[in-house]
PQR file with spaces between the fields and no chain letter, atoms N, CA, C, O and H, PARSE charges and radii, in Angstrom:
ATOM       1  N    UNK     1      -3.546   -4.363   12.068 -0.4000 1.5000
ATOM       2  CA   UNK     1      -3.479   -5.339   11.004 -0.0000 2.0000
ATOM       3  C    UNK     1      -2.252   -6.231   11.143  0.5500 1.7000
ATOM       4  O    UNK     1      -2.482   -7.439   11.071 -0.5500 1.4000
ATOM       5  N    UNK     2      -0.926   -5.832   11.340 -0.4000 1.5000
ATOM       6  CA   UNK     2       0.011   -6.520   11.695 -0.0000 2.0000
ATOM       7  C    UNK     2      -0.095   -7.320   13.458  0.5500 1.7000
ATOM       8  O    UNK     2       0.909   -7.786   13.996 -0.5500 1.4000
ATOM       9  H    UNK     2      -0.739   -4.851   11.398  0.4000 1.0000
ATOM      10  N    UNK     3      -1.094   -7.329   13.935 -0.4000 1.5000
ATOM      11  CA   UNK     3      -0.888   -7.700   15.004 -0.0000 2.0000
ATOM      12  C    UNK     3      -0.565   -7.387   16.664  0.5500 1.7000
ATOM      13  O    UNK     3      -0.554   -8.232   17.560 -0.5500 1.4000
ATOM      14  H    UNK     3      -1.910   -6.951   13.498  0.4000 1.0000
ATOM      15  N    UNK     4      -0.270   -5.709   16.815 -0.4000 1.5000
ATOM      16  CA   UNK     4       0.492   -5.193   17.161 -0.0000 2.0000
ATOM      17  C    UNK     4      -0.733   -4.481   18.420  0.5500 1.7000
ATOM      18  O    UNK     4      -1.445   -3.696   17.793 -0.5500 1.4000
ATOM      19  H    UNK     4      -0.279   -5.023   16.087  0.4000 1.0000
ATOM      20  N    UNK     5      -1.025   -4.509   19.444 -0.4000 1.5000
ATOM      21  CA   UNK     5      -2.166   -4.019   20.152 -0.0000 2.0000
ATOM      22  C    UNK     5      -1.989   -2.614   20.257  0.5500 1.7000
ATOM      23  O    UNK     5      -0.817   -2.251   20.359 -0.5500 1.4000
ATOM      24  H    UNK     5      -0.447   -5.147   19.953  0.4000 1.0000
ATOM      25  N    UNK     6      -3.207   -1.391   20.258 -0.4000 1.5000
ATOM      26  CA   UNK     6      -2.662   -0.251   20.417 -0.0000 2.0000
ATOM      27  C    UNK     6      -4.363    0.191   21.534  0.5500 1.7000
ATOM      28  O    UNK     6      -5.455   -0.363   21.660 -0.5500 1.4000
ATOM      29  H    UNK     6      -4.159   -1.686   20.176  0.4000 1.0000
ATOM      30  N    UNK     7      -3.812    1.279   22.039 -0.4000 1.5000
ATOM      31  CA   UNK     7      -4.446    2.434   22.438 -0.0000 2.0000
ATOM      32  C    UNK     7      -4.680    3.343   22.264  0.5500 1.7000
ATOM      33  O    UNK     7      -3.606    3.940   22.184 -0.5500 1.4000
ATOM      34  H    UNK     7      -2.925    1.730   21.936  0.4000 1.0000
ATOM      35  N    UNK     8      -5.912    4.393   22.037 -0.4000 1.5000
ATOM      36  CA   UNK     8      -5.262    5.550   22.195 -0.0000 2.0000
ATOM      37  C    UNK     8      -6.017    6.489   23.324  0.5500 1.7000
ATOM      38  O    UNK     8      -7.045    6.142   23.905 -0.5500 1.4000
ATOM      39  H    UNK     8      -6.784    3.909   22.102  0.4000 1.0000
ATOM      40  N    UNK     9      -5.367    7.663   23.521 -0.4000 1.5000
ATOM      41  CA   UNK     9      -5.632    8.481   24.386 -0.0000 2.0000
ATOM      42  C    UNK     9      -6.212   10.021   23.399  0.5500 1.7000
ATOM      43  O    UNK     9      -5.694   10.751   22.553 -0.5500 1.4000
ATOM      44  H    UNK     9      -4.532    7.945   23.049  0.4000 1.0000
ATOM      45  N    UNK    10      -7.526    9.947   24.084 -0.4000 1.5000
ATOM      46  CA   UNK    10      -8.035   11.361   23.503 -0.0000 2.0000
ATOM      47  C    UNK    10      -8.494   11.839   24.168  0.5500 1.7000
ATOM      48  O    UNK    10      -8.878   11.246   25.176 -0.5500 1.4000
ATOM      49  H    UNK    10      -7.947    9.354   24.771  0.4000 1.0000
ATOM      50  N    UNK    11      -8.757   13.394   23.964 -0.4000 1.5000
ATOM      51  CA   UNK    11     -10.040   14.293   24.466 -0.0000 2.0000
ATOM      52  C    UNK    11     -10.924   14.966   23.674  0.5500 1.7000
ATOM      53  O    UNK    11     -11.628   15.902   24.053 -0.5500 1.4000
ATOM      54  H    UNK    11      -8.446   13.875   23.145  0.4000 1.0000
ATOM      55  N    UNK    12     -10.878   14.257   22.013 -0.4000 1.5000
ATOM      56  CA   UNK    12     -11.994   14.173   21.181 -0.0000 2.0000
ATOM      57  C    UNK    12     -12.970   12.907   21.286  0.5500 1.7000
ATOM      58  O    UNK    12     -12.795   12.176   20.310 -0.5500 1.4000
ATOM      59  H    UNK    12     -10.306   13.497   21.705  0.4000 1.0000
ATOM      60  N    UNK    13     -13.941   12.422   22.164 -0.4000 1.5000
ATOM      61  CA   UNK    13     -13.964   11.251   22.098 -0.0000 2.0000
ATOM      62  C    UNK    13     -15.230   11.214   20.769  0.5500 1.7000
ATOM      63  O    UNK    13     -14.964   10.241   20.063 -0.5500 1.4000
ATOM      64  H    UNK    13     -14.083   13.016   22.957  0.4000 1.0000
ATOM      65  N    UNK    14     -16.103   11.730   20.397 -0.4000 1.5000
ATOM      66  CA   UNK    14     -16.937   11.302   19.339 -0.0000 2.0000
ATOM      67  C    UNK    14     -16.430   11.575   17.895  0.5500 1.7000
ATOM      68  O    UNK    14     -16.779   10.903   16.924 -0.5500 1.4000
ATOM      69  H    UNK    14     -16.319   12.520   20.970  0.4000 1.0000
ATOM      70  N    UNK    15     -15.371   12.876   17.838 -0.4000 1.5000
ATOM      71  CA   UNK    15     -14.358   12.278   16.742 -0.0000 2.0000
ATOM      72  C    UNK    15     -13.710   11.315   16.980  0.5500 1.7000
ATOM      73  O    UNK    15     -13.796   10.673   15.933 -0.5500 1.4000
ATOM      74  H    UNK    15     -15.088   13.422   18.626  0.4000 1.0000
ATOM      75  N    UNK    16     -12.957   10.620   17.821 -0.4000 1.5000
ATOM      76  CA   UNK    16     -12.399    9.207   18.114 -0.0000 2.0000
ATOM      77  C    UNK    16     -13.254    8.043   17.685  0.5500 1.7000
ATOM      78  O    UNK    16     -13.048    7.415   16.647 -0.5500 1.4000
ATOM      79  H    UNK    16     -12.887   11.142   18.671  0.4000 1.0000
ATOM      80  N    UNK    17     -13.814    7.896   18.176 -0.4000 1.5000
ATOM      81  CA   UNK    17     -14.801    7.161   17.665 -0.0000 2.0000
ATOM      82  C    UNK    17     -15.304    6.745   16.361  0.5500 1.7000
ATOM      83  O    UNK    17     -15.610    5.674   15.838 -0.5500 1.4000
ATOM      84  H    UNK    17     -13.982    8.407   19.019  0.4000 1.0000
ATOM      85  N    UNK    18     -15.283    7.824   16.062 -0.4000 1.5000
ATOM      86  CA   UNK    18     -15.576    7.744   14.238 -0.0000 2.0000
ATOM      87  C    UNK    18     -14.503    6.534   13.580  0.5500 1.7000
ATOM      88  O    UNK    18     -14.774    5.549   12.893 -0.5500 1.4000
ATOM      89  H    UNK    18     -15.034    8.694   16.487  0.4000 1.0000
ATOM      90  N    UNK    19     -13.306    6.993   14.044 -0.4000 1.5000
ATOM      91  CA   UNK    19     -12.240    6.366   13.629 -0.0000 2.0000
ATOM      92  C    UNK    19     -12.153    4.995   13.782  0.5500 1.7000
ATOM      93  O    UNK    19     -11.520    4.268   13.017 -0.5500 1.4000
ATOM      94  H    UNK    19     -13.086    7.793   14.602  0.4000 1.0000
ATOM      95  N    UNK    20     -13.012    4.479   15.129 -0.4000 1.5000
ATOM      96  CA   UNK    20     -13.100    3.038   15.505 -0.0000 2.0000
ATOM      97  C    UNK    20     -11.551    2.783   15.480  0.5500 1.7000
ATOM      98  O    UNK    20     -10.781    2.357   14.618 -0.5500 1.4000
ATOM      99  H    UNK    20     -13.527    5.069   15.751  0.4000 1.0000
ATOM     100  N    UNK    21     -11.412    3.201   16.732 -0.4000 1.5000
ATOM     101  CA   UNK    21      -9.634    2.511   17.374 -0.0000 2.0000
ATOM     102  C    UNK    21      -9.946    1.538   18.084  0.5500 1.7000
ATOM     103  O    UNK    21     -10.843    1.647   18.921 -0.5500 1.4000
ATOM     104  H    UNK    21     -12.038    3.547   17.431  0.4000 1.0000
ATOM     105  N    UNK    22      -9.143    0.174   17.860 -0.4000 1.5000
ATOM     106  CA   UNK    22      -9.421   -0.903   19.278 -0.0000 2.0000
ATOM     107  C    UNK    22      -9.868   -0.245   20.056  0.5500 1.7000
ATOM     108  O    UNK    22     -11.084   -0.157   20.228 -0.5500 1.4000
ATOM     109  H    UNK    22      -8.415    0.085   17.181  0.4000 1.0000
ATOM     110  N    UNK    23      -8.886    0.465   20.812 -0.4000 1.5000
ATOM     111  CA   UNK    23      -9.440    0.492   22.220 -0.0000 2.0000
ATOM     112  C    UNK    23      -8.915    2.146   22.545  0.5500 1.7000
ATOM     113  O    UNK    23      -7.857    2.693   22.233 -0.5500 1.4000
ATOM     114  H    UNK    23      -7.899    0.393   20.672  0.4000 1.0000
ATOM     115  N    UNK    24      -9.845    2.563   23.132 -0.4000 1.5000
ATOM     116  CA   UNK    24      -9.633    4.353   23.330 -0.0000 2.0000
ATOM     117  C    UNK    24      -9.965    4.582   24.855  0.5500 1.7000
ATOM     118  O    UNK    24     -10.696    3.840   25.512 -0.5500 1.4000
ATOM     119  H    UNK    24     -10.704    2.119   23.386  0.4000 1.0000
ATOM     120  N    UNK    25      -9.333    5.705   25.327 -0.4000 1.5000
ATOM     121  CA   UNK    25      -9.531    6.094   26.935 -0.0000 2.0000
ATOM     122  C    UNK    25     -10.062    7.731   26.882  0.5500 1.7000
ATOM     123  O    UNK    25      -9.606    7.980   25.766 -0.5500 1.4000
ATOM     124  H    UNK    25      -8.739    6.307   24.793  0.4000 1.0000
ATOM     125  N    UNK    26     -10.552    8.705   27.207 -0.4000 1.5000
ATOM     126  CA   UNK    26     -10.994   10.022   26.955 -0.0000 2.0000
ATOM     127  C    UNK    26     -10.631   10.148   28.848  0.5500 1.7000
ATOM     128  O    UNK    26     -10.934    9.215   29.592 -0.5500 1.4000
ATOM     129  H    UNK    26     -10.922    8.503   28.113  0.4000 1.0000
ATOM     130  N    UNK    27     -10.153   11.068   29.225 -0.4000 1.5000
ATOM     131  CA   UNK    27      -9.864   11.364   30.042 -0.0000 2.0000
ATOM     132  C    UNK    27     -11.217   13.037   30.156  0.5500 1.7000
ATOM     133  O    UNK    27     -11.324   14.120   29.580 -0.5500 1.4000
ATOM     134  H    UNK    27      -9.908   11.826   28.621  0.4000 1.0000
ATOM     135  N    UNK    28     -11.971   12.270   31.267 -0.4000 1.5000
ATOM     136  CA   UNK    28     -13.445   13.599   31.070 -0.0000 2.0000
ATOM     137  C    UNK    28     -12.369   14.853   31.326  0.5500 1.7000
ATOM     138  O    UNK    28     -11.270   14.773   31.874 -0.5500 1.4000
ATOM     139  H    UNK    28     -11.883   11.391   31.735  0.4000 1.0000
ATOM     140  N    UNK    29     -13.081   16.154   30.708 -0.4000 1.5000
ATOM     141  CA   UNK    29     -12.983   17.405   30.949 -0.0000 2.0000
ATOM     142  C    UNK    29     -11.466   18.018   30.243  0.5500 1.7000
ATOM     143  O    UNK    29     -11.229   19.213   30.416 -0.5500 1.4000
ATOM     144  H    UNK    29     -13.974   16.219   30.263  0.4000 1.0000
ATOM     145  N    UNK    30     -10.637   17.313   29.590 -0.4000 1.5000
ATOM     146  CA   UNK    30      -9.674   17.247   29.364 -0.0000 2.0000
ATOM     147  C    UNK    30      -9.394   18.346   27.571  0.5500 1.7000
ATOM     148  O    UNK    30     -10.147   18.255   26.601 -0.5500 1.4000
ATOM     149  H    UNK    30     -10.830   16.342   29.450  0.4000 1.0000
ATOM     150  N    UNK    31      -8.536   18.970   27.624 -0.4000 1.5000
ATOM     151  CA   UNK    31      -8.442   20.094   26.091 -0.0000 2.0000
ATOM     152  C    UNK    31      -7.714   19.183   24.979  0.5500 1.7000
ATOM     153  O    UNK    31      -7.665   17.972   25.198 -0.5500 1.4000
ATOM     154  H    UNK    31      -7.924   19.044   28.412  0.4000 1.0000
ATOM     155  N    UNK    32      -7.262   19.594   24.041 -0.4000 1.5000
ATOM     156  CA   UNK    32      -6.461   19.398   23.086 -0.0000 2.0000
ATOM     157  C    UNK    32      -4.940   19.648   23.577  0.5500 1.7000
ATOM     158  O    UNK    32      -4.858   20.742   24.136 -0.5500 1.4000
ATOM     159  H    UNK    32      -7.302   20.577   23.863  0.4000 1.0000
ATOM     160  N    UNK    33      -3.928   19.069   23.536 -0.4000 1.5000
ATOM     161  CA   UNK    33      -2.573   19.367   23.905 -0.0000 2.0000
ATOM     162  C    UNK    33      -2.407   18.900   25.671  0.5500 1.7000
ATOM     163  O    UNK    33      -1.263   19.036   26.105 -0.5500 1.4000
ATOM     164  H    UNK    33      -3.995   18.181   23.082  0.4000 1.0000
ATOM     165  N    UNK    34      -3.425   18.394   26.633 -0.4000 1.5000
ATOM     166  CA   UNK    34      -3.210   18.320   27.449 -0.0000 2.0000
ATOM     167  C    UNK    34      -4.070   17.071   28.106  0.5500 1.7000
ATOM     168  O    UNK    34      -4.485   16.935   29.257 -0.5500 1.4000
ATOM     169  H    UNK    34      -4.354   18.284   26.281  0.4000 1.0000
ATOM     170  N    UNK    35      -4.218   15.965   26.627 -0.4000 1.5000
ATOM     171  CA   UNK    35      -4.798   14.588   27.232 -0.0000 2.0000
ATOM     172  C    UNK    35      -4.221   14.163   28.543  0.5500 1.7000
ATOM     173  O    UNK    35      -5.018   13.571   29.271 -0.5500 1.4000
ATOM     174  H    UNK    35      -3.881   16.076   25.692  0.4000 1.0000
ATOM     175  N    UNK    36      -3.018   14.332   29.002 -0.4000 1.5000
ATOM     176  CA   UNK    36      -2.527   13.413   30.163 -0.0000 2.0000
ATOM     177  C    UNK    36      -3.063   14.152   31.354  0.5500 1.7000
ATOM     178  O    UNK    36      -3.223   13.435   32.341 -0.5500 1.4000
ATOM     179  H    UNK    36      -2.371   14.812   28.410  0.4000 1.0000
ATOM     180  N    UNK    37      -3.508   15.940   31.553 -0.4000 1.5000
ATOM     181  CA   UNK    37      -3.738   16.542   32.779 -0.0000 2.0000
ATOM     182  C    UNK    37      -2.722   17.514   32.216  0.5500 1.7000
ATOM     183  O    UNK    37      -2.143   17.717   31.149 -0.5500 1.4000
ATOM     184  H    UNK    37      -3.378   16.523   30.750  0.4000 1.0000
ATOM     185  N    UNK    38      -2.784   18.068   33.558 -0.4000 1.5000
ATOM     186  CA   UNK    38      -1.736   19.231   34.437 -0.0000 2.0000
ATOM     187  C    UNK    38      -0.373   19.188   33.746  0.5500 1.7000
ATOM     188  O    UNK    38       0.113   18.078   33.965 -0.5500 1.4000
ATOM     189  H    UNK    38      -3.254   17.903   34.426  0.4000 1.0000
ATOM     190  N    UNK    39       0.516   20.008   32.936 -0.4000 1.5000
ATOM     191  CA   UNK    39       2.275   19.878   33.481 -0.0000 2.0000
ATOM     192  C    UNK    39       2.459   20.012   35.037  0.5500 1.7000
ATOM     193  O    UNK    39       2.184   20.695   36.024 -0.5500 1.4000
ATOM     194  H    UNK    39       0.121   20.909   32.759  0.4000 1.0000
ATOM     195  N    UNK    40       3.171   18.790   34.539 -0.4000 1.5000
ATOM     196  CA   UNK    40       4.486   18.907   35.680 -0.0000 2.0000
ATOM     197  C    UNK    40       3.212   17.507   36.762  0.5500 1.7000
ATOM     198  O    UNK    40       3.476   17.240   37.934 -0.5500 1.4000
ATOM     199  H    UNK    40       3.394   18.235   33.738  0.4000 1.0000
ATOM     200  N    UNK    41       2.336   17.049   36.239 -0.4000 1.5000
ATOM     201  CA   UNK    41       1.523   16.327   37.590 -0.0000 2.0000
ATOM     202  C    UNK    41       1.896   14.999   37.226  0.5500 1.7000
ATOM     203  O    UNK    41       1.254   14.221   36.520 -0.5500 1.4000
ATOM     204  H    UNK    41       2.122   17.266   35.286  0.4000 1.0000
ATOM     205  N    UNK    42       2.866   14.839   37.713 -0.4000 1.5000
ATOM     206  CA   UNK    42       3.608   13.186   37.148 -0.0000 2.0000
ATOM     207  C    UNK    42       2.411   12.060   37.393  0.5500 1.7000
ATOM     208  O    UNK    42       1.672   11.526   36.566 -0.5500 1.4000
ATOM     209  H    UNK    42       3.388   15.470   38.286  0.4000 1.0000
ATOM     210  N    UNK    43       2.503   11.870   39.050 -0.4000 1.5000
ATOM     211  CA   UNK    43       1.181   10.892   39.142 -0.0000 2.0000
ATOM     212  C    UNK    43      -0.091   10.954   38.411  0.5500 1.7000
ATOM     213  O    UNK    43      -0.133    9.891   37.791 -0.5500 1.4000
ATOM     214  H    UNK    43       3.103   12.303   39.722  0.4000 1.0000
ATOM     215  N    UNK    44      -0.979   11.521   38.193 -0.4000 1.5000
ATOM     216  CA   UNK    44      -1.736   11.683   37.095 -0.0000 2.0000
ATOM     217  C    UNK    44      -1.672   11.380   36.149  0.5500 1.7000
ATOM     218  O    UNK    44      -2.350   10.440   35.734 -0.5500 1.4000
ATOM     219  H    UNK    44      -0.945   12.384   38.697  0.4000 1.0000
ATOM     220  N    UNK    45      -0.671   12.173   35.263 -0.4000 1.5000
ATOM     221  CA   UNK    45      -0.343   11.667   33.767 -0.0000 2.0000
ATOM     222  C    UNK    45       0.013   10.363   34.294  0.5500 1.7000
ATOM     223  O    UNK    45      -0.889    9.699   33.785 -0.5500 1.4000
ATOM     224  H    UNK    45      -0.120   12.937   35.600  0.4000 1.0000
ATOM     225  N    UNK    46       1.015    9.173   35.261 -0.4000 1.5000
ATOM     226  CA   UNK    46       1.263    8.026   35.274 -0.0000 2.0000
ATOM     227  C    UNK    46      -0.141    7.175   35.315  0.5500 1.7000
ATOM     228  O    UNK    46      -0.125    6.027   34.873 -0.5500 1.4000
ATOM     229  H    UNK    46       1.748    9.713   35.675  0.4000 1.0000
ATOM     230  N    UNK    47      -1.630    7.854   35.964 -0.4000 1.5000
ATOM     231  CA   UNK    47      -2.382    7.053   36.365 -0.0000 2.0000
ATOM     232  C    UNK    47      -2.930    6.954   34.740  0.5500 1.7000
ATOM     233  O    UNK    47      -3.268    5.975   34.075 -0.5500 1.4000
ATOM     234  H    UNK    47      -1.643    8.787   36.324  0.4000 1.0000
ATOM     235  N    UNK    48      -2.861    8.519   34.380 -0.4000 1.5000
ATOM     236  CA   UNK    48      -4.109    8.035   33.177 -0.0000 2.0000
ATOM     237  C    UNK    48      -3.400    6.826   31.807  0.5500 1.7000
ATOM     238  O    UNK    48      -3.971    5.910   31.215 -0.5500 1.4000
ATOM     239  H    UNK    48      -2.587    9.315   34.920  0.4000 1.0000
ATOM     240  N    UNK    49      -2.070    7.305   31.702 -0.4000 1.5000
ATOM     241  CA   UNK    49      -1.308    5.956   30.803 -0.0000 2.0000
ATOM     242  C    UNK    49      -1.771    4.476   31.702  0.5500 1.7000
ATOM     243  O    UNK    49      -2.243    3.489   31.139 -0.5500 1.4000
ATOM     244  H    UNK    49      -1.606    8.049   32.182  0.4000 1.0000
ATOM     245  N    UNK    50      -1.600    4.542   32.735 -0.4000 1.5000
ATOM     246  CA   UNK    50      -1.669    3.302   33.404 -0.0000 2.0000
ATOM     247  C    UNK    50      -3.078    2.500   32.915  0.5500 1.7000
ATOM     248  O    UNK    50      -3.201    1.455   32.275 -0.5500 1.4000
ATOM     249  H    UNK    50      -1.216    5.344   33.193  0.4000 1.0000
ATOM     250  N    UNK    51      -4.103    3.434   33.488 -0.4000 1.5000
ATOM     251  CA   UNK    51      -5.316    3.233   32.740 -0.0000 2.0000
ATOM     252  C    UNK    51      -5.628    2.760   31.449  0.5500 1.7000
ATOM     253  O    UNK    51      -6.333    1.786   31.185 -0.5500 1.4000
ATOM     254  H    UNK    51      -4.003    4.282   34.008  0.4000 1.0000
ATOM     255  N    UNK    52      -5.018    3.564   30.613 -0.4000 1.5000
ATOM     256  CA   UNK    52      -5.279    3.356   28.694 -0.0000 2.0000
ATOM     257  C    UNK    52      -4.149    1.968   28.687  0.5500 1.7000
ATOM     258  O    UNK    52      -4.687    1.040   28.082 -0.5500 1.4000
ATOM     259  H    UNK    52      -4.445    4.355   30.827  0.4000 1.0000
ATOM     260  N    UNK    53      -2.966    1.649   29.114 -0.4000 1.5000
ATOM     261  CA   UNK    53      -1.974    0.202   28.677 -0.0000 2.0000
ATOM     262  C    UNK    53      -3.553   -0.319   29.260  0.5500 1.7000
ATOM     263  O    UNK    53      -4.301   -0.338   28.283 -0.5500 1.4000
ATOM     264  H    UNK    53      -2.529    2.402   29.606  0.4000 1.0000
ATOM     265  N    UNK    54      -4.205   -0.691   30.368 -0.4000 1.5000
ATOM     266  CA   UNK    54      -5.024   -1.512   31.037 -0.0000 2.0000
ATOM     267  C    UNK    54      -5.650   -1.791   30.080  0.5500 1.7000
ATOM     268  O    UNK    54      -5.668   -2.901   29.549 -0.5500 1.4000
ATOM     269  H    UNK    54      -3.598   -0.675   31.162  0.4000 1.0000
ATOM     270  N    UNK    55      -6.211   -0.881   29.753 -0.4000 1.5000
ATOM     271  CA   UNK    55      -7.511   -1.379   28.502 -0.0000 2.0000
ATOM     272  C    UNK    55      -6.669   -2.891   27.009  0.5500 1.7000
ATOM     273  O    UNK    55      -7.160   -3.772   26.303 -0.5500 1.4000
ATOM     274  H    UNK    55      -6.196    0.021   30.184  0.4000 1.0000
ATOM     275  N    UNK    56      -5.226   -2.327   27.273 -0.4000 1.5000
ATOM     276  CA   UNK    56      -4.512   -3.739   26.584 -0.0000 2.0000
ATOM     277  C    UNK    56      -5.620   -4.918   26.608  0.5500 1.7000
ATOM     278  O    UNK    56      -6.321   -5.363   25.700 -0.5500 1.4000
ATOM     279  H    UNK    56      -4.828   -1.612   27.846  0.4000 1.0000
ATOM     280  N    UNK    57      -5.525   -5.256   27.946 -0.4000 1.5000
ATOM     281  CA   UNK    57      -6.094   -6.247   28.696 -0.0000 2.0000
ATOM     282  C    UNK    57      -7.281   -6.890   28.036  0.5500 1.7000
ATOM     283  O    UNK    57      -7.284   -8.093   27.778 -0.5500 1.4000
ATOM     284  H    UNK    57      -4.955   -4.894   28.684  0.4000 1.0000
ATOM     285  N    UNK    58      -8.409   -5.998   27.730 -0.4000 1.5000
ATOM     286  CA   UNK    58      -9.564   -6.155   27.220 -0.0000 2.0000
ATOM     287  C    UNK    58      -9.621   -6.647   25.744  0.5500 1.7000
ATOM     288  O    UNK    58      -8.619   -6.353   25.092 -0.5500 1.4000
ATOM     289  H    UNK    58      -8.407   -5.020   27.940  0.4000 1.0000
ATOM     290  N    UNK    59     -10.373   -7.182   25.234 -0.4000 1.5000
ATOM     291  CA   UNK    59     -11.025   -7.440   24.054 -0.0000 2.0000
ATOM     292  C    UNK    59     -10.958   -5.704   22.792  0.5500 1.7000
ATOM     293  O    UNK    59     -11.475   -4.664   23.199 -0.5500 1.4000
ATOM     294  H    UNK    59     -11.187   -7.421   25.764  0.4000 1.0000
ATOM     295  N    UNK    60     -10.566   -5.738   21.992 -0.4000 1.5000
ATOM     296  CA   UNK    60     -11.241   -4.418   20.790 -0.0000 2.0000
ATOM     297  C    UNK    60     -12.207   -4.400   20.783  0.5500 1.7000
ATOM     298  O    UNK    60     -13.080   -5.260   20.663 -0.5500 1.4000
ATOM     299  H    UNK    60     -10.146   -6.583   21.660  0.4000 1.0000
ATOM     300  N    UNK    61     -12.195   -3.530   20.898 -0.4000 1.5000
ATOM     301  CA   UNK    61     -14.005   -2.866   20.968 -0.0000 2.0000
ATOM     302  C    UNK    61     -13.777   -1.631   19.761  0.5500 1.7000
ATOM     303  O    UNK    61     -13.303   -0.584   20.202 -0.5500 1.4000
ATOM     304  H    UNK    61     -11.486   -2.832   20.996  0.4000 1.0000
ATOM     305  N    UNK    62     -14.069   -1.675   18.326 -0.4000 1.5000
ATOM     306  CA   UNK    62     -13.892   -0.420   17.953 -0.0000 2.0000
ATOM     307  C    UNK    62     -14.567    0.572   18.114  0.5500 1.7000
ATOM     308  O    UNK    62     -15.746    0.219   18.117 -0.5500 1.4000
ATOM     309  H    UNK    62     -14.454   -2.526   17.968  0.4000 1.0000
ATOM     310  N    UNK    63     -14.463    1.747   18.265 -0.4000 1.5000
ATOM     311  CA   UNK    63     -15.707    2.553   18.381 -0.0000 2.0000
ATOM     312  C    UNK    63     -15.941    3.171   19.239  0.5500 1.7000
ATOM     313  O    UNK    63     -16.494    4.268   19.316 -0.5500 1.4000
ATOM     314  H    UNK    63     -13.505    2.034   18.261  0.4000 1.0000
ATOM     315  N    UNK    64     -15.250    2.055   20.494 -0.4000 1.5000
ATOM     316  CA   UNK    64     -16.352    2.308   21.921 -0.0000 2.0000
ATOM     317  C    UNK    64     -14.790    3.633   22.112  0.5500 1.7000
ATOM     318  O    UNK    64     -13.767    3.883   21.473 -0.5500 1.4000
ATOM     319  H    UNK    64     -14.800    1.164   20.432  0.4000 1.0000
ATOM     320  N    UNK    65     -15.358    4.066   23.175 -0.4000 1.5000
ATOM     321  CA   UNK    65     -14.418    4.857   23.947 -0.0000 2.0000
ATOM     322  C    UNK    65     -14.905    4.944   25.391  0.5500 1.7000
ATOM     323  O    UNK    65     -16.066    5.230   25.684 -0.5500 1.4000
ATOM     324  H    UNK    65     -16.188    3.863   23.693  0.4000 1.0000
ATOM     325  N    UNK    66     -13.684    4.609   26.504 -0.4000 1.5000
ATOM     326  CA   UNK    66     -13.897    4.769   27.742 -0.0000 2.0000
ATOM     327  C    UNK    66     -14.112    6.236   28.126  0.5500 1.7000
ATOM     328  O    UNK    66     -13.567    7.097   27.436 -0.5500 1.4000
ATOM     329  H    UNK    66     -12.741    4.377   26.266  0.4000 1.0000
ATOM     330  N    UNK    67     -14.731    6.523   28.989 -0.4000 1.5000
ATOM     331  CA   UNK    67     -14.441    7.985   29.612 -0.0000 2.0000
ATOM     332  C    UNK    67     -13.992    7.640   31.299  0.5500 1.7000
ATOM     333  O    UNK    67     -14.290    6.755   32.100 -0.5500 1.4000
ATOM     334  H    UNK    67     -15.174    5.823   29.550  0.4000 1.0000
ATOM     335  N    UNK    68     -13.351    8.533   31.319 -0.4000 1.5000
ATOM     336  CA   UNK    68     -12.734    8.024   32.829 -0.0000 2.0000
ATOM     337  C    UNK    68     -12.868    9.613   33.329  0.5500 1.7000
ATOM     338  O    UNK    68     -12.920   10.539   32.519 -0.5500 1.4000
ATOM     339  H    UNK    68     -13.109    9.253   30.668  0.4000 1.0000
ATOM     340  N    UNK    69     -12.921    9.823   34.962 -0.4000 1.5000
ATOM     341  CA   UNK    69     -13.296   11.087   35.303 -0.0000 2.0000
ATOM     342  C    UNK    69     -12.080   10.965   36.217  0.5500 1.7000
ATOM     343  O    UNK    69     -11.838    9.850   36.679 -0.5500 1.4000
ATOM     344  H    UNK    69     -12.878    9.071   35.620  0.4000 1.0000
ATOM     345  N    UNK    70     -11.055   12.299   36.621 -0.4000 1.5000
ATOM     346  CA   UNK    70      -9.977   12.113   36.789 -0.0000 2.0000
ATOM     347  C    UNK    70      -9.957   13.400   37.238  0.5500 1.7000
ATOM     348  O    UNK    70     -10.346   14.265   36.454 -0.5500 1.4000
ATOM     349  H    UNK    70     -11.252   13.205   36.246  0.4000 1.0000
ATOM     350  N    UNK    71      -9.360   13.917   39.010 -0.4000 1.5000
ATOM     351  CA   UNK    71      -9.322   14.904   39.487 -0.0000 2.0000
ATOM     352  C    UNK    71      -7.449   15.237   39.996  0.5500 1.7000
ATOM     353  O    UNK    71      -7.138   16.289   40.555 -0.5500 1.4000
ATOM     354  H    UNK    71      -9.044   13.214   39.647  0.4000 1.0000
């Protein structure tokens, strides 16, 4: 409402959804407490943030949620 672009990162994506966030990323296969991956897997957690700022880029979409599959 203020203007301010956001993201978010989940691994609830059809509760997410509900919520209709601009713009959402679900990282497939992913628990509660461990949206980014692995501790300690720097690159990973860097790719999947990298990913969700990207979605900046795009148009709001509320609702929608990306799923991205991530090994």
């Amino acid at each position: 409402m203020q203007g301010i672009p956001t993201v978010l990162i989940t691994v609830e994506a059809e509760e997410s959804a509900q919520a209709r966030p601009p713009r959402a990323l679900s990282p497939k296969g992913y628990v509660p407490g461990h949206s980014l991956g692995r501790p300690r897997d720097e690159a990973l957690q860097k790719r999947i943030v990298m990913d969700a700022l990207g979605l900046l880029l795009l148009e709001p979409r509320p609702g929608e949620v990306v799923s991205r599959e991530y090994s």
